[in-house]
Every structure is written in C-alpha cells, then in structure tokens.
C-alpha positions as CSV (number, residue, x, y, z in Angstrom):
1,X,70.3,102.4,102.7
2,X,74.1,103.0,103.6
3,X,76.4,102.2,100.6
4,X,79.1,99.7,102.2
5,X,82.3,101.0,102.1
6,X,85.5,100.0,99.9
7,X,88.9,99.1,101.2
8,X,91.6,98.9,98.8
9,X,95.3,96.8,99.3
10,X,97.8,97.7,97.3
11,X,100.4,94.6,97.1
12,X,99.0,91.5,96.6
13,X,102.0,89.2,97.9
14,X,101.4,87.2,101.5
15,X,100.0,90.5,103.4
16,X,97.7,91.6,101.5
17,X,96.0,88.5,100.8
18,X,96.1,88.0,104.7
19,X,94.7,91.2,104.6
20,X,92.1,90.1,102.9
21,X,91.3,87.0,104.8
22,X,91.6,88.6,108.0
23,X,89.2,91.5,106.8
24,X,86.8,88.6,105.8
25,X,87.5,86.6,108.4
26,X,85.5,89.7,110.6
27,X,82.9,89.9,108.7
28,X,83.5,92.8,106.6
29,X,80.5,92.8,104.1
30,X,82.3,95.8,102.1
31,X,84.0,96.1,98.8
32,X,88.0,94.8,98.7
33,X,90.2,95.3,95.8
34,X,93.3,93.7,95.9
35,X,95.8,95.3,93.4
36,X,98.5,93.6,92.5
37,X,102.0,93.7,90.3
38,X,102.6,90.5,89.4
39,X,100.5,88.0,87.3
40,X,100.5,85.2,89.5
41,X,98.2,84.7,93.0
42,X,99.8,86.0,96.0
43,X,102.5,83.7,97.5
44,X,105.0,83.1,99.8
45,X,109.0,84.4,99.3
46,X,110.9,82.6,101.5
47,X,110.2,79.2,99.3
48,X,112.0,80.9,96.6
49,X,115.5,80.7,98.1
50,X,115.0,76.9,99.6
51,X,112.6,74.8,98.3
52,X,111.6,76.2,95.1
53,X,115.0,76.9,94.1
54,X,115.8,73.0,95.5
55,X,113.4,71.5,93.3
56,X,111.6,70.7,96.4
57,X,107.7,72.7,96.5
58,X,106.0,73.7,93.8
59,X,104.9,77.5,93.3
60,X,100.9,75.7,94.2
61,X,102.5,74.5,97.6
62,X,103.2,78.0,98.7
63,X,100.2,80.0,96.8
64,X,98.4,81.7,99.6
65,X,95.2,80.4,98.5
66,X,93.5,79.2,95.2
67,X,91.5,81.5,92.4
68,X,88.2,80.6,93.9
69,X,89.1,81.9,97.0
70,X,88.9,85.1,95.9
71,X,85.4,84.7,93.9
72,X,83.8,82.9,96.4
73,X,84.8,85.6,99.3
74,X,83.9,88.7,96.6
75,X,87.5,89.9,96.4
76,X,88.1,91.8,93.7
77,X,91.6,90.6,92.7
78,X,93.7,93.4,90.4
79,X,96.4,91.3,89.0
80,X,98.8,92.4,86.8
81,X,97.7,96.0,87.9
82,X,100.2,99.4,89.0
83,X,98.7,101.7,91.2
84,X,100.1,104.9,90.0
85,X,99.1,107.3,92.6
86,X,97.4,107.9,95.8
87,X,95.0,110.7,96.5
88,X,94.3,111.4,99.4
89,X,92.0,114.4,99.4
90,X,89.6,112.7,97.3
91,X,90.2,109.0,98.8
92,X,90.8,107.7,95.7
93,X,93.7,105.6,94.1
94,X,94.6,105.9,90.5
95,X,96.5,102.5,87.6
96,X,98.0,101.5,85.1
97,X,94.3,100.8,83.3
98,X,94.0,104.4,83.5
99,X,90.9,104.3,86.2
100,X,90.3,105.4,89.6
101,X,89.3,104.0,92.3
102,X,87.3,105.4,95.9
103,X,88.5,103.9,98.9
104,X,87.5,104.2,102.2
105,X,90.3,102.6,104.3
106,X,93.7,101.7,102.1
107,X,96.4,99.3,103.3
108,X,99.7,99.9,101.6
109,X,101.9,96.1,101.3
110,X,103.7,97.1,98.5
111,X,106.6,95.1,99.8
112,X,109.8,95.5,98.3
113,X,112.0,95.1,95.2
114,X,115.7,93.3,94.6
115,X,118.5,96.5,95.1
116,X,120.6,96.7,91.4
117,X,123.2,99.1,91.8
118,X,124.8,100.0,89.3
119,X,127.3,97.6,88.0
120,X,129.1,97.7,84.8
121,X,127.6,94.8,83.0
122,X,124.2,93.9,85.4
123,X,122.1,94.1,81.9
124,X,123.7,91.5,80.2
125,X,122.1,87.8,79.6
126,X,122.9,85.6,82.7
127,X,122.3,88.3,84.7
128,X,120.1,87.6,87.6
129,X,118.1,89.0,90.8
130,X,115.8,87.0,92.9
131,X,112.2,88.7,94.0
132,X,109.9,86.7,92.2
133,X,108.8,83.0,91.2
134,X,109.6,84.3,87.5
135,X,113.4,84.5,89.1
136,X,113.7,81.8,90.9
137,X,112.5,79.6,87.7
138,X,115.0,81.7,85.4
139,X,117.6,80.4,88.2
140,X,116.4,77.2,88.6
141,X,116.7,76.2,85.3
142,X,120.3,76.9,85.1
143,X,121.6,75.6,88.0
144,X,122.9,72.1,87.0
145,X,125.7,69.8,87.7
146,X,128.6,71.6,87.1
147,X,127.7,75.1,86.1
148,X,129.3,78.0,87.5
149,X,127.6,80.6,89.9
150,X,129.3,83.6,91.3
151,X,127.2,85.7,93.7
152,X,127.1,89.2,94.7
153,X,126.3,89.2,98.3
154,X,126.9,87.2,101.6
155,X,123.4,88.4,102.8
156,X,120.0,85.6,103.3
157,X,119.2,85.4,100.0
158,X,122.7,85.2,98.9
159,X,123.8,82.2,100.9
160,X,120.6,80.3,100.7
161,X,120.9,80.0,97.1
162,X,124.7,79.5,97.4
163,X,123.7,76.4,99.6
164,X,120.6,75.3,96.8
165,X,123.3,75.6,94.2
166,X,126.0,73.7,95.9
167,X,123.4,70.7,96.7
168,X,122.4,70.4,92.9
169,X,125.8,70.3,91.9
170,X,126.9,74.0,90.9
171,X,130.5,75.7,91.6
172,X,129.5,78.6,93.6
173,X,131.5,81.5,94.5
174,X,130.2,84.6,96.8
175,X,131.4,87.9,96.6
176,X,130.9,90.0,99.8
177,X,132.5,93.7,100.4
178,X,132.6,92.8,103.6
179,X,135.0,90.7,106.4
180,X,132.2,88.1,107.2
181,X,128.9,87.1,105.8
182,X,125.7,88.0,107.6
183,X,127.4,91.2,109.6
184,X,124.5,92.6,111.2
185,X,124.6,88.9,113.1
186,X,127.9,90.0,114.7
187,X,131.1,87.9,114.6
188,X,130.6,85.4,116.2
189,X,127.8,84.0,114.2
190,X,128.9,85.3,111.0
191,X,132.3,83.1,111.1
192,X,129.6,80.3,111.8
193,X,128.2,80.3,108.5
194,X,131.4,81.4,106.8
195,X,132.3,78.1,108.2
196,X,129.8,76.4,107.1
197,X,129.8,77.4,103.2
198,X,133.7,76.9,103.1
199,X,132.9,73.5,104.1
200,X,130.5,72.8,101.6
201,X,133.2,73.8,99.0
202,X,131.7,77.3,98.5
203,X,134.9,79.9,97.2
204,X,134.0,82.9,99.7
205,X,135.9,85.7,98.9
206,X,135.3,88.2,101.6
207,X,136.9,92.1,101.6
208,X,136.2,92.0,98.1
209,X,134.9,94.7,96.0
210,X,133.4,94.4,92.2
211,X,134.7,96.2,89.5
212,X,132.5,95.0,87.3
213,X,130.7,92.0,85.8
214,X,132.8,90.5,82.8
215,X,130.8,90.0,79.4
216,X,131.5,88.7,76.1
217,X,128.5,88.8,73.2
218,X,125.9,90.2,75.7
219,X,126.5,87.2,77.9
220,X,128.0,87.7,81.6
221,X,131.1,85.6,81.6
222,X,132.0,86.4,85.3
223,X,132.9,89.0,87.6
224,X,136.2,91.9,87.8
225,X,136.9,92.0,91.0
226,X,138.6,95.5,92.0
227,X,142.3,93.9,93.2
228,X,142.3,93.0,89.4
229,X,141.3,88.9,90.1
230,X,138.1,87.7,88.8
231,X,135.7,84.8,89.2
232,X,134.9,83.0,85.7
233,X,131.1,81.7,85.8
234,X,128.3,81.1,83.5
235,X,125.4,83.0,85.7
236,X,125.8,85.8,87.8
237,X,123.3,86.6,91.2
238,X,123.4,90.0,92.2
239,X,122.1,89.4,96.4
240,X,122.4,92.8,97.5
241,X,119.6,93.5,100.0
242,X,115.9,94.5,99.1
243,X,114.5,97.9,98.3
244,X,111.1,99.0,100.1
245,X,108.9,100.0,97.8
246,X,107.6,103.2,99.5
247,X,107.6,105.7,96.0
248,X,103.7,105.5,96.3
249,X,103.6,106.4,100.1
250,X,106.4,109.2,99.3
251,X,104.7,110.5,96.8
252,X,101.3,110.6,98.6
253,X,103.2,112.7,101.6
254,X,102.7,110.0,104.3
255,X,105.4,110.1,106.8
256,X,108.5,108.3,106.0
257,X,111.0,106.8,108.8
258,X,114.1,104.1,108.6
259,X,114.0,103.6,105.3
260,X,110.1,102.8,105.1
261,X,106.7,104.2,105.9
262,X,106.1,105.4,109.5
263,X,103.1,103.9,111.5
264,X,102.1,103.4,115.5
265,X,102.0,100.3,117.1
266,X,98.2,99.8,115.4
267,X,99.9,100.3,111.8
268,X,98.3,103.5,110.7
269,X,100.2,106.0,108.9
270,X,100.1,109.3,109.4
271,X,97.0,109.4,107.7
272,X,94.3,108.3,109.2
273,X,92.3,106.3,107.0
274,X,95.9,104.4,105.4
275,X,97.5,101.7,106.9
276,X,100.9,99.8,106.2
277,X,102.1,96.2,106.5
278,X,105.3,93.7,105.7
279,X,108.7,95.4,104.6
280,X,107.8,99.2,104.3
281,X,106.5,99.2,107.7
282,X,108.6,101.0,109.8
283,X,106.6,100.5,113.2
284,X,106.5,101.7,116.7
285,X,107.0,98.9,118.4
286,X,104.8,98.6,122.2
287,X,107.6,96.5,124.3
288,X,110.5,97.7,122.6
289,X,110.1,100.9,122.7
290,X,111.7,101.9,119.5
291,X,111.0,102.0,115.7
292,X,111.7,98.8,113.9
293,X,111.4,97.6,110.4
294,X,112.2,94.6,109.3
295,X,111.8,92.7,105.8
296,X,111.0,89.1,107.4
297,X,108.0,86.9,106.7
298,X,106.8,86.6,109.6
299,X,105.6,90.6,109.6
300,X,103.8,89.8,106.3
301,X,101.8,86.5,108.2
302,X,100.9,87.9,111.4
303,X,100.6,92.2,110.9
304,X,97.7,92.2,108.6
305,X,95.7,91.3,111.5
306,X,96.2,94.4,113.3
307,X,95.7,97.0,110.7
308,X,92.8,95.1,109.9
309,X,91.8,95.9,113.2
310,X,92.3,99.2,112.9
311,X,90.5,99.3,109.1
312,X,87.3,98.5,111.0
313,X,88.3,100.6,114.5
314,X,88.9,97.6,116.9
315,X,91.6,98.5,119.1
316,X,94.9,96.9,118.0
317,X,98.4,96.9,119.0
318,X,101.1,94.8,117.1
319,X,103.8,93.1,119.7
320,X,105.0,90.4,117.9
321,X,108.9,90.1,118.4
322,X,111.3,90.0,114.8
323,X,111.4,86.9,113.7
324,X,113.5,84.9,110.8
325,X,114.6,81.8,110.0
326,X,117.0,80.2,107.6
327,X,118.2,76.8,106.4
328,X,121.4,75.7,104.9
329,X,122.8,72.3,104.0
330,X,122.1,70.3,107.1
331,X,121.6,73.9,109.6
332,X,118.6,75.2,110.6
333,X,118.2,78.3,112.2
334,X,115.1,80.3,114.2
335,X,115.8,83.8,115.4
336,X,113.8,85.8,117.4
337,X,114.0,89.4,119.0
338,X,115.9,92.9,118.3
339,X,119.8,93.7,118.9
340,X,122.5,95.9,118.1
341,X,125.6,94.4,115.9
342,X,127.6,95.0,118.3
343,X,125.6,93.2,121.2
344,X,126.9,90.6,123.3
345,X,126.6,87.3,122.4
346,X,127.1,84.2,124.6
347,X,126.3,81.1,123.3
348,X,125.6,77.6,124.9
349,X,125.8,74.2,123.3
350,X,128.0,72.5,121.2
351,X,128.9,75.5,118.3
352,X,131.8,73.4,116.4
353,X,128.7,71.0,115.7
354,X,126.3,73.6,114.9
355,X,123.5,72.3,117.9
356,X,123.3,75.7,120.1
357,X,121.8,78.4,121.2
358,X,123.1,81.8,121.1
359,X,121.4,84.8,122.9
360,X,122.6,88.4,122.6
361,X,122.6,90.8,126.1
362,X,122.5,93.8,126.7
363,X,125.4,95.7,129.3
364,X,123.0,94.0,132.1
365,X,123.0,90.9,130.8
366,X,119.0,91.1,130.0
367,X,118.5,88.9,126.7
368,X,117.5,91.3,124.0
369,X,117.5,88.6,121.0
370,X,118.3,84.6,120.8
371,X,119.0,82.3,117.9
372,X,118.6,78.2,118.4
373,X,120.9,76.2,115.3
374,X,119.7,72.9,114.7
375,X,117.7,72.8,117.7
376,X,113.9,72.6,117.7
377,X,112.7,73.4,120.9
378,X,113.2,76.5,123.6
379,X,112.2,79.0,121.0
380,X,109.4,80.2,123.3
381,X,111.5,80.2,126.1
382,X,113.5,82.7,124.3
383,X,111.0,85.2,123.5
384,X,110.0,84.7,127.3
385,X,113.0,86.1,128.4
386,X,113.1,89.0,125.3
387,X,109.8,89.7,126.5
388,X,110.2,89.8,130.1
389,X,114.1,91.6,129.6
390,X,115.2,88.5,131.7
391,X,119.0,88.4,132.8
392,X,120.5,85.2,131.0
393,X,122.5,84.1,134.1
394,X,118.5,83.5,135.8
395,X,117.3,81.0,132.5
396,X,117.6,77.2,133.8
C-alpha cells in the first residue's frame, strides 16, 4: 500500500489555515502540518487596526476557525513552533523542537513582520509595533481618554490606529518623513485623508524627520524631531511598513524578486515541489503582465486556493486583481487594481464630502486601478473595466 504523502505550511496566519481548508476541502487524505509562530489559532490582521483596536470584535470574531477544526479535519497544528531551515535535497524541514520533518509538497505563508529601524530609544517601555493580537491588546489597553499617542508613520496601519485612538479619546500626533500621507496613492487622494485626520483633530506633521524617541527612566516620553521640535506623549507607535519574512526561502536558495519570494501565476517557486502565498509572494500576475506583490488580505483569503491546486497538480492560475480596503472615522474605502504613483487620477462624485469614486488611467485613458469612498456599490464595475483595460470616457 502507498504511504500518503505529507504537505507541510509554514505560517499559520489566514493563508495557511486556508491552505489547509482548501487542501481538505479537495479531499486530500494526506498528512498536513501546519507550523506556526505564534501561540494563538490563526486569525485575521486587518481587525487589529479597526475593530479590535476599537473595542469593537473580539480576537474569537476573527479566529479563522476553532481548535476542533483542526482535530476533527487531522491537521496537525505546530503552534508556538520556528521552522529553522528548509532542505530541499532531502524534502525535509527542520524547528525550534530540534526535529525534522519529510514533506512532500511545502507552502511557504510566512507572512511578514512590523519594520523597526533603528531609532534611538525604540526599546524603551511604551514603545510599540502592531503585528500581532499580543500588540494590539498592549495598545489597546493604553489608549484612553486623554492619553497621548504620537506615531511614526502616515502609512494604513498608521492612520487607522490614529483614527481608533482619536474615537476613544486619545491626543494623537503622526509623524511622516514625507509631504502627504499614503504617497504611493498619489496626491490627490493623499491630501484626502490628510484632510480627513486634520479634521478629526489629529496634529499631522508632515516633512518631518525623527531624531530620536525621547526617554526618561526607561519610559518613552515622546519623540525629537530632527528641526529640534518634539511631540510630548505617553506611548509611542512606530508604523513604518511591514517586513516579508523571506530569511527561510533565502536561505533555502529559492528565487527572490521585489522584495519577496518569486513564483508563476500558479504560485510555485522556483522549486518545484514549494509554493508561496500572502505577503512574500511576489507573483507573475496572468492579465497584468508584470510581477506584483502586495501585503493585502485579500491575497491571504483567496491565493491559497491556487497553490493548493498546484500541491495536488490541478491546473491553476491566480488572476485576482489587488485589493484593499480601509476605514476611518465615518470613510470607508475599497480599492481595487494596480497603478503607478504617478498615474492619473480623475475622480467623479462629490470629493469635499468624501462620496466618490476615483479611477487612475493610464496615457490612453484605460482604467488601470479605481477606488469608491463611502460608496457601496460599482466595485465590480471597476474591476470590469481594470479587467477589460476599458477607456474611462466609455463607463456609463
């Protein structure tokens, strides 16, 4: 008789345990081990930044799924569990319990990990980053009526809590090196949400560069900004972008490209038998024609699927346009597709009242990307015309 063969996930955040399900879910009767960091079940991030951090869900509202789950679908859950290195001669992967173990197929969601460059004073007690539910509790906790926030970073993660932290009360300042929040949005939309945290009474200082973060006794007591003016506050956020987590794939000599791990359109690496999902997938992407990697939730929902499909050798091809979504005080925002910075954008609607849609074109006009703010509808419609490189001037 056969022996059934073993696939092995390394990250056990939302991909891998999709992974999992999906791998399941087609009737794999094989072994799965599901190795994981953290001691908690896989969950979802975005909650972390909005709701969690708002009081609003519960770390059981946005658990992937329950304990049993895992037992009653054989999944060998690893939690708490580093995998050190990969082999790839010998198909095996080596941990932090000092064991190794055969694979057959290995998926690589190893996600990624908050940036912490190197600021005088980032060690000291007040100090914090937010990756995990462990963080977001750490900052939770603290942010009460009154207390003082100053944040490194005008990027997602930086505003959303800026927003959370305004609505429960908080002074909030945000540091950002650069002229706008949000740059990589272009201009236009950036001085949108600039607009939008001024409002709210958020001190944005923009152009700004940090010196260093101020202590007294161990305890941060603000941020040294390098003009010589500084923000007094009694926590400090450091929100400056994510770090893949690609060391193991690196080290393993898979191919590396933009920053993550290099896979076709199916998700497989250069290695055959080793696939990658979520933020260190850098991924040939079928209708774009070009390599894109983005760390968004929505490539953590829907790409274990596809490498799944290629674990087993089904055909797959994964098409799905970028997606992300934020909200922010009373705005709500959907994006969907792939442009430059410096892209077009044209916008239609009512953009003093944040209700519009805003589509970025290319020199022809063709939509490559739109975003719809405080409107709940059309979003199909726009990756219709991303899709289908429609000129804007023939939408209805």
């Amino acid at each position: 008789m056969a022996t059934l063969p073993t696939f092995v996930i390394i990250g056990a955040g939302l991909a891998g345990a999709k992974a999992a399900e999906a791998l399941r879910g087609n009737d794999f009767g094989g072994q799965i081990i599901l190795f994981g960091t953290e001691p908690r079940l896989p969950y979802e991030r975005p909650p972390l930044s909005k709701e969690y951090l708002a009081g609003k869900k519960e770390l059981d509202e946005f658990t992937v799924q329950p304990e049993s789950w895992y037992r009653e679908h054989d999944v060998d859950l690893r939690l708490n569990t580093t995998v050190a290195t990969i082999d790839r001669s010998a198909h095996a992967v080596g941990h932090s319990e000092g064991k190794h173990e055969h694979y057959d197929k290995l998926l690589l969601a190893t996600g990624s990990s908050a940036r912490r460059p190197p600021i005088p004073g980032s060690d000291a007690d007040g100090v914090h980053v937010l990756r995990t539910v462990e963080d977001a509790a750490a900052l939770r906790s603290r942010l009460t009526d009154g207390t003082r926030l100053a944040i490194i970073g005008a990027g997602w993660i930086g505003l959303e809590v800026a927003a959370g932290a305004r609505q429960a009360g908080a002074e909030v300042t945000v540091v950002e090196s650069a002229d706008l929040p949000l740059a990589a949005l272009g201009r236009d939309i950036a001085q949108v949400f600039a607009d939008l945290h001024r409002e709210h009474g958020v001190d944005l200082r923009l152009g700004a560069q940090v010196e260093r973060i101020s202590t007294e006794g161990g305890r941060a007591t603000g941020v040294r900004l390098a003009d010589g003016s500084g923000v007094d506050a009694d926590l400090v956020l450091v929100a400056v972008g994510a770090r893949p987590r690609i060391e193991l794939a690196e080290a393993a000599g898979l191919a590396l490209a933009d920053g993550g791990v290099a896979v076709d359109a199916a998700l497989r690496t250069s290695d055959p038998d080793i696939f990658a999902v979520g933020d260190i997938a850098a991924a040939e992407h079928p209708l774009l024609h070009t390599r894109i990697r983005t760390e968004h939730w929505a490539n953590a929902l829907k790409q274990p699927a596809v490498a799944v499909a290629g674990m087993l050798d089904a055909p797959g091809s994964y098409d799905e346009l970028p997606y992300f979504f934020t909200d922010q005080y009373d705005l709500g925002m959907e994006y969907v597709g792939h442009a430059p910075p410096d892209a077009k954008v044209v916008f239609r609607g009512d953009v003093a009242g944040r209700e519009f849609t805003a589509f970025w074109v290319d020199d022809d006009d063709r939509v490559l990307a739109g975003m719809n703010v405080n409107i709940w509808e059309g979003l199909d419609d726009i990756k219709a015309m991303v899709r289908g490189r429609q000129p804007l001037g023939d939408a209805g």
